[in-house]
N, C-alpha and C positions, 0 to 999 in steps of 0.2 A: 521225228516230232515227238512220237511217244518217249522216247531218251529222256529230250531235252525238257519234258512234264516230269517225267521221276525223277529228275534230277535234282526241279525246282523243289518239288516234294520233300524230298529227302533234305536240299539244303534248310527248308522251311522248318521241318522236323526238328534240326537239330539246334537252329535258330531258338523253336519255341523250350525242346528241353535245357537249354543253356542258358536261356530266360529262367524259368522255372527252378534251375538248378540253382544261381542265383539271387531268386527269392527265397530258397530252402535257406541258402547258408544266412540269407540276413537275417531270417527266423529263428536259425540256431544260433546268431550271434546273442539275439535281443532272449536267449533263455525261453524261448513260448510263442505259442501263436499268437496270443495276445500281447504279450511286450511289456507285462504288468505282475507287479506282486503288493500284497497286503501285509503290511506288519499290524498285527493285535496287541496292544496292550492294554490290558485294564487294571491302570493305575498311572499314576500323574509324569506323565511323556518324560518330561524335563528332569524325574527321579530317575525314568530308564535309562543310561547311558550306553549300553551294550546293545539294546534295540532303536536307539538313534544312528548307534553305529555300522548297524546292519541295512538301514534306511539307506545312509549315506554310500556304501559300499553296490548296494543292488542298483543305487541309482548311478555311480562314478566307474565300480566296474563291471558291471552284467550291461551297462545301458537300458535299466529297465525305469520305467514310469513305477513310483513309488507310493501308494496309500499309508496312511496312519492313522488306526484307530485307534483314539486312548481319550484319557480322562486330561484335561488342562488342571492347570496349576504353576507349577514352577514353568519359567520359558525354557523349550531347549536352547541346545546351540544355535550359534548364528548360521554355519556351515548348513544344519539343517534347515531351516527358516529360512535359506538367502537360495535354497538348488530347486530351480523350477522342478523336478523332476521326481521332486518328492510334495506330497498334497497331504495336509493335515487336517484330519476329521475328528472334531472334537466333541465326544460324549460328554452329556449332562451329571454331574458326579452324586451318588448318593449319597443323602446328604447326612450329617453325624447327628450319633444319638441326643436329642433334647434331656438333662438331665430330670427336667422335672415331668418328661414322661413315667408313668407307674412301672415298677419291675413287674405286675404281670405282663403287660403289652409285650416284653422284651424278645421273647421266644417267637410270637408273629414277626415280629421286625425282623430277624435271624430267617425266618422263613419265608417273609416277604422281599428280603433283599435281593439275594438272584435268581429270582423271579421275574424282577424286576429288571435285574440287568438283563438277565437273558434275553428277556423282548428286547431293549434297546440293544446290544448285541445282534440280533438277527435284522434288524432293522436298518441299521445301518454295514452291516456285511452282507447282503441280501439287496439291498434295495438303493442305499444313499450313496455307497462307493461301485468305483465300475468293475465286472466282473476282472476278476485276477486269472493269472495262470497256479496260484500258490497263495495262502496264507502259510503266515509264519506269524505264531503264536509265543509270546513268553508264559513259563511257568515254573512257578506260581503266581497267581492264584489258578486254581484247575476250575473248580466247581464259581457261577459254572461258565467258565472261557471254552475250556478243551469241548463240553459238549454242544454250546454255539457256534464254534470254528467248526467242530468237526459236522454237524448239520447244515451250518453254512457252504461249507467245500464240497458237498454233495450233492446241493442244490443247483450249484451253482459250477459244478463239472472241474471242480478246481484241485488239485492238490495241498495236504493237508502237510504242515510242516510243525514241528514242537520244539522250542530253545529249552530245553531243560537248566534251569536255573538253580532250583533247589527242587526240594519233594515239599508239596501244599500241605500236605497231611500233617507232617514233620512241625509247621510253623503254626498250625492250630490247637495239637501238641502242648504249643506254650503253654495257652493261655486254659484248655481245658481238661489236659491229661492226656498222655498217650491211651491208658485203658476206657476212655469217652469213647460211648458208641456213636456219636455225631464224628467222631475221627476216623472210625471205622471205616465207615459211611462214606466220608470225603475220600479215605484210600480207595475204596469202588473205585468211585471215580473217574479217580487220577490215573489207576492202575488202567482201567476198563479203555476207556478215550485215547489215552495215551497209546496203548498199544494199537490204536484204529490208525495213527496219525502213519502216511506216506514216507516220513522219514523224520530223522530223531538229530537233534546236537543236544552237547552238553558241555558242564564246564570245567570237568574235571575228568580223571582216570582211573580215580577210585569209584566217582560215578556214573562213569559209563559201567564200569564192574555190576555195580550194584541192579541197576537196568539190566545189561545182558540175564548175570543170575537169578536174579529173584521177580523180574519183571516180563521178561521175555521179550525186551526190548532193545532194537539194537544201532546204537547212538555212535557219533563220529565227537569227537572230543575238541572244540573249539576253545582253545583256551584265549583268556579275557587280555587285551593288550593294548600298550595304551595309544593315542590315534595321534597325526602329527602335532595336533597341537597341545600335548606334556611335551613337554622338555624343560631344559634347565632354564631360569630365568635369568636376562641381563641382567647388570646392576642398575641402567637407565631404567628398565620397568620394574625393578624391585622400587624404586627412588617414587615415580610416580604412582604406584600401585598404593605401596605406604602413605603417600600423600592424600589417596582419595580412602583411607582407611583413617584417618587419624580421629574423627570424631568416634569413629567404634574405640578405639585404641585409649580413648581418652576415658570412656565410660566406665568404671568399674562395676564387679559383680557386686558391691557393699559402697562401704563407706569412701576407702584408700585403699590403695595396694602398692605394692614398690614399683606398678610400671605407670600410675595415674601420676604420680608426684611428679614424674619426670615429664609426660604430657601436659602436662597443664599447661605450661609457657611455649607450648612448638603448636603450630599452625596458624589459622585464622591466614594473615594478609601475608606473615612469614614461613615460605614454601622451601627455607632454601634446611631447612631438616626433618628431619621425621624421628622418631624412636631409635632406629637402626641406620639412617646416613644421614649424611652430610652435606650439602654441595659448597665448594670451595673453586670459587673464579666456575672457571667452566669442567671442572671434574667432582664428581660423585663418589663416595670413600662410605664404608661400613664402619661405623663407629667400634671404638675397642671397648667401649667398653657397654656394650649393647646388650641385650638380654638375650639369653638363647630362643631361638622360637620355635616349638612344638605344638605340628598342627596333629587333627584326631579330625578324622569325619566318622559322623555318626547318623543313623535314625532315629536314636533313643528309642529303642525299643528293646523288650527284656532279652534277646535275645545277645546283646549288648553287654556286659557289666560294667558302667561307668562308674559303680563306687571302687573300681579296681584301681583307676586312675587317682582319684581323688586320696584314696589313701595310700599311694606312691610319692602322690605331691607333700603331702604332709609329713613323709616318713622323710622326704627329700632335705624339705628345709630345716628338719629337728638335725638331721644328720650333718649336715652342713654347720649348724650354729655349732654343733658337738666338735666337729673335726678342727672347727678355726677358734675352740676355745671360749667359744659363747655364751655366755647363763640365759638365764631368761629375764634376765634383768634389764638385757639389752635394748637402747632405746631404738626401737623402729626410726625411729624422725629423723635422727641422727645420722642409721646406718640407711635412711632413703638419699638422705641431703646430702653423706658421702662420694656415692651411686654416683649421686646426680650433679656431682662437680668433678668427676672424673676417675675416681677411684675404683681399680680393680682386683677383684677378688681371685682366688684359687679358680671358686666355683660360682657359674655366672649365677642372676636370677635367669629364671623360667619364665615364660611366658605360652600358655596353652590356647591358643586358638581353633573352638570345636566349633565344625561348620556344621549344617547341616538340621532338619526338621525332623519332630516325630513326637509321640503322647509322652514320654518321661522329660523333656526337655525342664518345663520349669520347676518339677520336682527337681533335678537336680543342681538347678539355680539357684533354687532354696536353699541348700547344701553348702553350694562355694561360699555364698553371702555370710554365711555360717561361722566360715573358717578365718584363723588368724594367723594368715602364712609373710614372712619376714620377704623371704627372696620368691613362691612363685605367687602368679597371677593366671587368673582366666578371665577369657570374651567368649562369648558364645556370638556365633551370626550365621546368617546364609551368606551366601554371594554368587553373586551373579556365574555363567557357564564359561564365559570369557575370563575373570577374574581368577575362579576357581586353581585350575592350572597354573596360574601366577602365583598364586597363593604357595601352592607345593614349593614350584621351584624355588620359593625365597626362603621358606623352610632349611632350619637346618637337621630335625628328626620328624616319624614320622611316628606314631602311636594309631597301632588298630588291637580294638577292642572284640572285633567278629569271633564267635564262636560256632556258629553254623547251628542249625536247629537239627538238620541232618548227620552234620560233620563229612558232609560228602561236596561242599558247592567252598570256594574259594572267594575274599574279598576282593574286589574289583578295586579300590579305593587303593591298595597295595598295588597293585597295576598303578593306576596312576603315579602313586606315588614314585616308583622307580622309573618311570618315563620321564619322570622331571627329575632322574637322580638324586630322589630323596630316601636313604636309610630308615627301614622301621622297625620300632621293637613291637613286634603282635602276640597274643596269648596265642597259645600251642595248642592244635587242636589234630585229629586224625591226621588230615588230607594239606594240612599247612606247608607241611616242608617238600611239594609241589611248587612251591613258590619262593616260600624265603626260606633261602639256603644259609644258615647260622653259621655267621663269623665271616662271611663274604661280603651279603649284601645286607644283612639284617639281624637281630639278636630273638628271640622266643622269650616269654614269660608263663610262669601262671600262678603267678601269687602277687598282688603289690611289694610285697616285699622283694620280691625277685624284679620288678620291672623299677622301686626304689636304687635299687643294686646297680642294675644297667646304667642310669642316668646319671647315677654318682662316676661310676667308670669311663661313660662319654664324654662327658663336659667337663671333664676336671681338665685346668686349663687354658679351658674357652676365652677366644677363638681361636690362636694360634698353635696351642702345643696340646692338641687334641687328639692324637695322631689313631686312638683306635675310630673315632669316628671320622675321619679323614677316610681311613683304609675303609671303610665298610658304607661311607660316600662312593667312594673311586670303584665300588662292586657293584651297587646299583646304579650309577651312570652305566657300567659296562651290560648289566643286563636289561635296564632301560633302551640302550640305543640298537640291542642285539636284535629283536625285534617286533615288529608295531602290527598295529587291527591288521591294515591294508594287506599284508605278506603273509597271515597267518589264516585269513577269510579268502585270499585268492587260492591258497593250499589247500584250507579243508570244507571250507564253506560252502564255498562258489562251487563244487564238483559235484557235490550234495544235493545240492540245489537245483542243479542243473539234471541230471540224472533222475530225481526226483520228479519232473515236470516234463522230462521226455517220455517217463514210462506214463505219465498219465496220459498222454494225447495219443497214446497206444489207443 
């Protein structure tokens, strides 16, 4: 009788640890005893791309319950907005300076800002979202993120996670000097916090360098990639894409320009063309003699030089009228009305499409309105996070202006770009050729005069016997499809991550 009781025992025994055992592993599937992670962002969600993409990922493959703290604004992705398993918590944004506030005021305001945020920061990482097993913070901005994350993760028994994007210090820098002792200041900071955080990513190899040496910090290198939805775009949605653009397309920065003239008669009730096709019976065709179109996303901010652009453009079409024998005599009306009953040139026009928000924007609109260019043209617009992508892939070049305030963080925008096999020519900076590798997928500048150069060599041609932008297309499709967020976060992210949030619950 006493056998057949320890028997039961024992089979009970190993009943319950084999229960138990299988609670472990479904706890170490879900990343945490609590099954949950917070991404921080403070600044306007639908600008972060990289930390929607990490949302997306924690939720798709850690299987974890998703928070977001950030600032509204632009809407994210749909992907984000549509996956129950990510919860978006939206901060009150502080609000911009009133001009006709007093310049003395200005220095409390500076000092009452994150102050300000800070409280709302803890308030809602503390109290409004549910405890996490992790935050994961982007940075920049450090002061003050990293000191209310890392006070929040403490409170709250969490592990402290830091996306190094660029250096804060580096980007305030700009605007007040590296040698400002308010920059000094903010390095504390950044330096101090940062080194408190549980574990590190970053976005580059030069900046993890930079971390390890001089910060004593030691970062796993996630480089930025684009997610499935860059790719190449069809010609059906280049067809309808252009259609639900044409009143932008129509608008010019001034009076005219060589791509208004040709807008003026296409749209309205007549859907069966656009700028760039055709539809004929039931097929869709790229017109020959279409403008080239080069997209630029930007923030306008000085970190930026967009008059680099503007005087490539100028240098472009002077050079052009010059190569085909031009004066300046030449009647624009003429060579629009040409255009626009079918006549094709060596060299196409241009057409510059800069997406995108930030404080130099209409300064530099002032600028275009200004100019009196034969063959290019600008639109400045936002659009939409679904459209966006479209927009690349119809692209035939790709213009980035990023110079890094660090020279340690890499454009994300260039990501994209070559996810949708789009070619770009970017200024040259440290840590750049990380990325675009010169004469494969992309070309370097750093002078307008140099990126004028480029464009005369691509396009001459267009679109058929273009062949070095052909080849240097055919290189960013190949390193575009080589590969994406999902493959590059399950390798380096996700181990991070994980690891990170086991030693805590030590």
């Amino acid at each position: 009788m006493l056998w057949i009781v320890d028997c039961k025992i024992q089979f009970e025994n190993r009943g319950v640890t084999k229960f138990f055992t299988l609670v472990g592993q479904r706890e170490e599937e879900k990343m945490g005893k609590r099954g949950r992670v917070c991404v921080v962002v403070l600044g306007d969600l639908g600008r972060s791309p990289r930390m929607q993409y990490h949302a997306l990922s924690l939720a798709r493959q850690a299987s974890l319950e998703v928070d977001i703290v950030a600032y509204g604004g632009s809407e994210p992705h749909s992907t984000v907005l549509e996956n129950e398993s990510i919860h978006i918590h939206t901060m009150i944004q502080w609000p911009k300076h009133s001009h006709s506030l007093p310049k003395i005021l200005y220095p409390l305001m500076l000092l009452l800002k994150p102050i300000i945020q800070f409280i709302m920061l803890l308030w809602f990482l503390c109290i409004k979202v549910p405890p996490p097993d992790a935050f994961i913070v982007q940075n920049p901005p450090s002061v003050p993120t990293l000191v209310a994350v890392k006070w929040a993760s403490s409170l709250r028994q969490s592990a402290f996670i830091v996306d190094w994007h660029n250096f804060g210090y580096t980007l305030l820098g700009l605007s007040l000097g590296r040698s400002s002792r308010f920059v000094s200041i903010y390095r504390w900071f950044e330096k101090h916090y940062g080194q408190m955080a549980n574990g590190s990513l970053c976005v580059t190899r030069a900046m993890q360098h930079e971390l390890a040496q001089n910060w004593g910090i030691k970062a796993t290198v996630l480089y930025d990639q684009p997610p499935e939805f860059f790719h190449p775009t069809l010609l059906e949605e280049k067809y309808k894409l252009f259609c639900r653009l044409n009143r932008y397309l129509c608008n010019p920065l001034g009076v005219q320009d060589c791509v208004s003239t040709e807008t003026t008669g296409i749209g309205g009730d007549d859907q069966n063309e656009t700028l760039f096709t055709i539809q004929v019976g039931t097929s869709i065709l790229l017109k020959p003699n279409r403008p080239a179109l080069v997209v630029s996303s930007t923030s306008w901010t000085p970190d930026e030089d967009f008059g680099i652009l503007l005087e490539a453009a100028v240098m472009y079409d002077r050079r052009v009228a010059a190569l085909l024998d031009e004066n300046d005599s030449t009647d624009e009306g003429v060579l629009w009305k040409e255009i626009s009953g079918g006549k094709q040139y060596l060299y196409p026009r241009l057409l510059f499409i800069i997406t995108g928000k930030g404080p130099e924007k209409e300064k530099y609109e002032e600028k275009i309105k200004r100019l009196n260019l034969k063959r290019v043209a600008f639109r400045t617009m936002w659009l939409t996070a679904e459209d966006y992508p479209l927009l690349l892939g119809s692209a035939d070049l790709g213009v980035c202006l990023h110079t890094s305030s660090s020279g340690l963080d890499l454009p994300m925008k260039v990501v994209d770009m070559f996810g949708c096999g789009l070619p770009v020519c970017a200024v040259s900076f440290s840590c750049i050729d990380e990325l675009v590798k010169v004469g494969k997928n992309g070309l370097l500048f750093s002078s307008s005069s140099e990126l004028a150069d480029e464009l005369l060599m691509l396009f001459r041609g267009f679109p058929d016997e273009c062949d070095s932008l052909k080849y240097l297309k055919n290189g960013a499709l190949e390193m575009g499809s080589s590969a994406r967020w999902a493959t590059e976060w399950e390798e380096h992210a996700k181990p991070l991550i994980s690891e990170v949030i086991s030693r805590n619950l030590k």
